[in-house]
C-alpha positions as CSV (number, residue, x, y, z in Angstrom):
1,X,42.1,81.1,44.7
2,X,41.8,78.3,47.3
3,X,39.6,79.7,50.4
4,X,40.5,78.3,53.7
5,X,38.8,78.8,56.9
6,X,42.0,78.4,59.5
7,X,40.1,78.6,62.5
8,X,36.9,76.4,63.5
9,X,35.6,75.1,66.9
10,X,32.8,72.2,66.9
11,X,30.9,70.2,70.1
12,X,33.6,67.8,70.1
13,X,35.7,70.6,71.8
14,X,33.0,71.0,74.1
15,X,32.4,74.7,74.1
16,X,30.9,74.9,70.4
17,X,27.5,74.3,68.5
18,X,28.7,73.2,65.7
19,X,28.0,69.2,64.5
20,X,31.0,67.5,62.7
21,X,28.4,66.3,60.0
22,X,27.2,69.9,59.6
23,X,30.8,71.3,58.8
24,X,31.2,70.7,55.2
25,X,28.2,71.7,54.2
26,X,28.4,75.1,55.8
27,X,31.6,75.8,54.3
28,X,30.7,74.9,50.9
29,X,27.7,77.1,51.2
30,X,29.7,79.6,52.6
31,X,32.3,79.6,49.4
32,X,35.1,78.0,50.9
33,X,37.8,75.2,49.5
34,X,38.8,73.8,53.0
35,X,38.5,74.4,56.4
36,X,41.0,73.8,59.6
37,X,39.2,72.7,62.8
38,X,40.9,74.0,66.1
39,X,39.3,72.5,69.1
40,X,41.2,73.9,72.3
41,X,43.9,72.5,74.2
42,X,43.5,68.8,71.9
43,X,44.7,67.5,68.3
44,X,42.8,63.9,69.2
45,X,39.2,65.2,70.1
46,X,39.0,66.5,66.0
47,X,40.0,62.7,65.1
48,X,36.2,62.1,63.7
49,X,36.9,64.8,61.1
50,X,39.3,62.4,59.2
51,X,36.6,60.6,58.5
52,X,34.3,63.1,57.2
53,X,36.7,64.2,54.7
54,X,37.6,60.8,53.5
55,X,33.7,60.7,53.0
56,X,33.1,63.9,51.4
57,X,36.2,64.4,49.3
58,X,36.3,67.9,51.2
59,X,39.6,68.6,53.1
60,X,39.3,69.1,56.7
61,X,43.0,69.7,58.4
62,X,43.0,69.2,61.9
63,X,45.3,71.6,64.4
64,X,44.7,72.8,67.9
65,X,44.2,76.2,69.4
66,X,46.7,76.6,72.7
67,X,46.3,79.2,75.7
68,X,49.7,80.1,76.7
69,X,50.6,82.5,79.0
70,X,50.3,85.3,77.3
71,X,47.6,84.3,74.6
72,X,46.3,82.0,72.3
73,X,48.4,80.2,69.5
74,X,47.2,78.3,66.3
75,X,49.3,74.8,66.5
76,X,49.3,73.1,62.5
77,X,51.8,70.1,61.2
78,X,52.4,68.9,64.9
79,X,50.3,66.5,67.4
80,X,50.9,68.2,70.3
81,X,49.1,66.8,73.6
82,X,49.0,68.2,77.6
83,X,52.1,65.7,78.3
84,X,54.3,67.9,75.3
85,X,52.9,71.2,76.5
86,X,50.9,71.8,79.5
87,X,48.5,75.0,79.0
88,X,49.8,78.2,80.2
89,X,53.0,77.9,79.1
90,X,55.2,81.2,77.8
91,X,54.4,82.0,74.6
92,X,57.7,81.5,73.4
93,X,58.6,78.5,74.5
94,X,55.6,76.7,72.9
95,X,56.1,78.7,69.5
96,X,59.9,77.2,69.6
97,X,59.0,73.4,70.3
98,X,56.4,73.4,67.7
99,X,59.0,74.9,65.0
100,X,61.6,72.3,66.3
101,X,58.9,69.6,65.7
102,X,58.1,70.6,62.1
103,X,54.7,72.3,62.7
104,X,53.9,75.7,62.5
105,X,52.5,77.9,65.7
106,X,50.3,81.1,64.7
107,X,49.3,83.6,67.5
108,X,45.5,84.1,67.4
109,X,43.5,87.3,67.6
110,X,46.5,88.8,69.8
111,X,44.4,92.1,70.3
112,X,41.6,90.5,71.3
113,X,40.8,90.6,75.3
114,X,39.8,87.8,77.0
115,X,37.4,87.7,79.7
116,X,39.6,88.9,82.4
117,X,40.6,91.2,80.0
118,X,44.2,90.2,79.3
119,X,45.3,89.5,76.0
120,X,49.1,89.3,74.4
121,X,48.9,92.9,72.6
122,X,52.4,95.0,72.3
123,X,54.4,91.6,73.2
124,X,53.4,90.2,70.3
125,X,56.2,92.1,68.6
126,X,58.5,90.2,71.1
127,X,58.7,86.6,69.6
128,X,60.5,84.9,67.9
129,X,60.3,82.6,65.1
130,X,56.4,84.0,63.8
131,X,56.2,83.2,60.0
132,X,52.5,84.7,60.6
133,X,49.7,86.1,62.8
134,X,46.3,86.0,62.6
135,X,45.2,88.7,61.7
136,X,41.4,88.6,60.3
137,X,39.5,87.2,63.2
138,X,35.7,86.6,62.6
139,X,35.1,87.1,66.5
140,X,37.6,90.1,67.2
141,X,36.6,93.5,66.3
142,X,37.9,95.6,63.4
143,X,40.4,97.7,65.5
144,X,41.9,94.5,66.6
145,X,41.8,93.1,63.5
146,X,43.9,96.3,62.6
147,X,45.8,96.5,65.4
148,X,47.0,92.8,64.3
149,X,47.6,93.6,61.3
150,X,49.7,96.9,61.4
151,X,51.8,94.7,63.9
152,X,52.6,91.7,61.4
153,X,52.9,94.5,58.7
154,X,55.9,95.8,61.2
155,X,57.5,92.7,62.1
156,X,57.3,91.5,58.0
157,X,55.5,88.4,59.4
158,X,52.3,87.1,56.9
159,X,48.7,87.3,57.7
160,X,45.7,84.6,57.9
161,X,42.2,84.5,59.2
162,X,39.6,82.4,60.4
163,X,36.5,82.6,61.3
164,X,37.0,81.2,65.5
165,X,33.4,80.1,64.4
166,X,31.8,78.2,67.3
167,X,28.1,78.0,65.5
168,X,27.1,77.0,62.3
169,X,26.3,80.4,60.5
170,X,29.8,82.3,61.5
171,X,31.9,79.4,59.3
172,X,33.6,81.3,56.4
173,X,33.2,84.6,58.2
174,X,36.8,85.6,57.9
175,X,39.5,82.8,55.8
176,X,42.9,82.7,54.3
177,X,43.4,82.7,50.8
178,X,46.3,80.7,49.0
179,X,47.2,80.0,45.5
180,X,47.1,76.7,45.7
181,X,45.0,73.4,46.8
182,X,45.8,72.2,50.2
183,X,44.6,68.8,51.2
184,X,46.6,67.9,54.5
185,X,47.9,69.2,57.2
186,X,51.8,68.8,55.6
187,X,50.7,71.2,52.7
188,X,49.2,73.5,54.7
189,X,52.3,74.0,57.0
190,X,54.3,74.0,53.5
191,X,52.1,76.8,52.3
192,X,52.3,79.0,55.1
193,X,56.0,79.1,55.5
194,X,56.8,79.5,51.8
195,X,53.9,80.5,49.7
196,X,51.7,84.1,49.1
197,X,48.3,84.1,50.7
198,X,46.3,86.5,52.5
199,X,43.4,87.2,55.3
200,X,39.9,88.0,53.9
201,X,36.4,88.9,55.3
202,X,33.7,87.2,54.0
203,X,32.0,90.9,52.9
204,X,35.2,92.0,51.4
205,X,36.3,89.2,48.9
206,X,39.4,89.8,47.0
207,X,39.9,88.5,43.4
């Protein structure tokens, strides 16, 4: 089992606690094999993590949470800035240009409401060109969770999960397990679109 933590915020994204040189050590305390850090809206303001796993030997794959219209995606395997995709964009659209671009788009916690209490729900079963969905959120509850995942299960899409920690002690709350090591970005992109793996809670580990 290789334990991977697909969704982590840090300061650098400005609305987290978490230090960069804080990260590996909470994940290896917290069981896990590697960890993706998803600041919003930017692939460059991770760049100090390269670093840190160069340092540490521990793989830290960068990606980028995006708010479309509709909801939030997961972006992996693609550096995608403001100038390629404004924010609020249709769903769609951004899920297509990522695929064309060789990365992978994942919509996040898609049950979830956000503060204004819209979320992308039902019209998740609408898109196009989903390999997977998050669908073991350390933030959402367990009836969106579910919700999530009945929805993949219909569609035949795959499930991850992540954490969305934004302080220290929620890291490893919820990852994606895979059957093989993933150091980079490429492999992880790889991994999703043609390996087995599955979402898991920390209190629920699977063997």
């Amino acid at each position: 089992m290789f334990k991977v933590d697909m969704h982590i915020h840090s300061v650098l994204g400005g609305d987290a606690i978490i230090q960069p040189d804080e990260v590996v050590a909470c994940a290896i305390n917290a069981g896990l094999d590697a960890i993706c850090i998803t600041e919003h809206h930017s692939f460059e303001l991770s760049q100090p993590f390269d670093a840190i796993s160069t340092d540490t030997g521990f793989p830290i794959i960068r990606g980028m949470e995006y708010k479309a219209k509709e909801g939030h995606l997961l972006v992996f395997g693609v550096n995608m800035s403001r100038t390629d995709m404004p924010s609020q964009m249709p769903m769609q659209q951004v899920v297509q240009w990522v695929a064309n671009h060789g990365g992978i788009a994942i919509p996040a916690h898609p049950f979830q409401p956000d503060m204004f209490g819209g979320m992308l729900g039902e019209d998740l079963l609408t898109l196009k060109q989903i390999i997977a969905v998050e669908t073991m959120n350390g933030s959402a509850s367990n009836d969106e969770n579910k919700k999530a995942e009945n929805a993949a299960q219909k569609m035949g899409w795959r499930m991850v999960g992540g954490s969305d920690a934004h302080g220290p002690n929620s890291i490893g709350k919820a990852y994606t397990v895979f059957q093989d090591k993933i150091n980079n970005a490429d492999q992880l992109v790889e991994a999703l679109k043609t390996s087995n793996y599955y979402p898991c809670h920390a209190h629920e580990q699977k063997v």
